[in-house]
N, C-alpha and C positions, 0 to 999 in steps of 0.2 A: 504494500500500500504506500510505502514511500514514495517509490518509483512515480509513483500515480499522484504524487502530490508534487514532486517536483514537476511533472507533466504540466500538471493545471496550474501552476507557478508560471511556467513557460511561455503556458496560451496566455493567462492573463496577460504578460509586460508584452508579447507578439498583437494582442488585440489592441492593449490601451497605445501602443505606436503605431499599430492601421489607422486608430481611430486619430491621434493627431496628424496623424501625416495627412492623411484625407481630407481635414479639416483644412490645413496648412496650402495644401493642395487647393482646394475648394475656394477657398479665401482667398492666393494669391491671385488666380484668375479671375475671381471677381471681381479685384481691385487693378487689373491689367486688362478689364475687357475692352477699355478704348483702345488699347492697340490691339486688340484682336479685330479681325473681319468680326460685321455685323450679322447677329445669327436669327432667324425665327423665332418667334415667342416659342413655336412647341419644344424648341429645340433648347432653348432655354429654360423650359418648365422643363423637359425631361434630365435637363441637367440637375436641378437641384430636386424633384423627386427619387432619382441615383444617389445622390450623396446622402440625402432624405433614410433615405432604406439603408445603405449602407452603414450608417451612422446607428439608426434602429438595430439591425442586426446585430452589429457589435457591441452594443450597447446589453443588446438582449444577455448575448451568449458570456459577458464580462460580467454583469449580475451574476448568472447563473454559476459560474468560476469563481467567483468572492462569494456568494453564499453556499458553495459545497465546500470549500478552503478554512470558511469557518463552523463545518457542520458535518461532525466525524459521519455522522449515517446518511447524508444528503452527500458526501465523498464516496461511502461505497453504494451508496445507491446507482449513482452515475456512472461509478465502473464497472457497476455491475452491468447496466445498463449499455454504455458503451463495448464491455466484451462478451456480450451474447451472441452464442454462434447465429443462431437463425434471422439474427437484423443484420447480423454482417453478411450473409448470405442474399439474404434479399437486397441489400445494398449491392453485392456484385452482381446479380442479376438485372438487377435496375438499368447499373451503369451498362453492364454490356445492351441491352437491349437498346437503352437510350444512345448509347456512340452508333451502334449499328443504321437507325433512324436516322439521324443528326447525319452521317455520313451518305447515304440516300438521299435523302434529303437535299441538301449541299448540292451531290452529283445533281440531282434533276433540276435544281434551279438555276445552275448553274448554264447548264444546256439552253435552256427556256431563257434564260434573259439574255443568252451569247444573240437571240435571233432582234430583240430589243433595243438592249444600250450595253454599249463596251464598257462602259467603267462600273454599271451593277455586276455584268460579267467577270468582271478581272475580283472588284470586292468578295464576290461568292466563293469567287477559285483560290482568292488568299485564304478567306475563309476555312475552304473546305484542307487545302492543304495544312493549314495551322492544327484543325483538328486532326492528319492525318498525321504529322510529326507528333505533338502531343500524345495520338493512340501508341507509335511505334517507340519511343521513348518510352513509356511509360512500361509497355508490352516487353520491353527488351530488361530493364529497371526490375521488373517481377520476375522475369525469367533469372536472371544472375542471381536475385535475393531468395528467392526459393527452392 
């Protein structure tokens, strides 16, 4: 159980530095958007509903890592929780099913907008290749550690 508290020690200081750096992030461009190109409102709402969530999320999951940190049964509750064969199973099944989609996916839109606009085309196909190095990376990273 140690092991597992230094863990959640970990996430907390890797979260509470997402969450300023994001902020940091957030904030300098806001105060630099004169020199930035002029954007669309949607584009600017979807900007700070992203940071909006972002900020929620880590927020979320930072609670919930100070209050099992300080709460020996709420600690193993969590690792319990966290190392149950059957969530981590459906969590690999998840993902594989979801890259397998995501990667179809990709391929056909990509095809479909090559006959449209070249620069949604070329965005899809960076796209889709980003997730394919990410798969083979990740596939190669498992293979060696197991």
């Amino acid at each position: 159980m140690d092991n597992y508290k230094i863990k959640v020690k970990t996430r907390k200081n890797v979260l509470s530095l997402v969450a300023a750096a994001t902020l940091l992030i957030y904030v300098g461009l806001i105060f630099y958007r004169g020199g930035l190109p002029d954007l669309p409102s949607f584009i600017k709402g979807f900007h700070t509903g992203a940071f909006i969530g972002v900020e929620v999320a880590v927020a979320f999951f930072l609670v919930r890592y100070i209050k099992a940190s300080n709460n020996e049964t709420e600690l193993k509750k969590q690792y319990i929780e966290e190392n149950d064969e059957r969530s981590v199973m459906i969590l690999q099944s998840a993902g594989t099913l979801s890259t397998a989609i995501i990667l179809i996916g990709l391929g056909i839109a990509s095809v479909i907008a090559g006959f449209f606009n070249s620069l949604i085309f070329y965005t899809l196909l960076a796209c889709l290749l980003f997730v394919l190095i990410v798969f083979f990376a990740s596939w190669m990273y498992y293979a060696r550690k197991i």
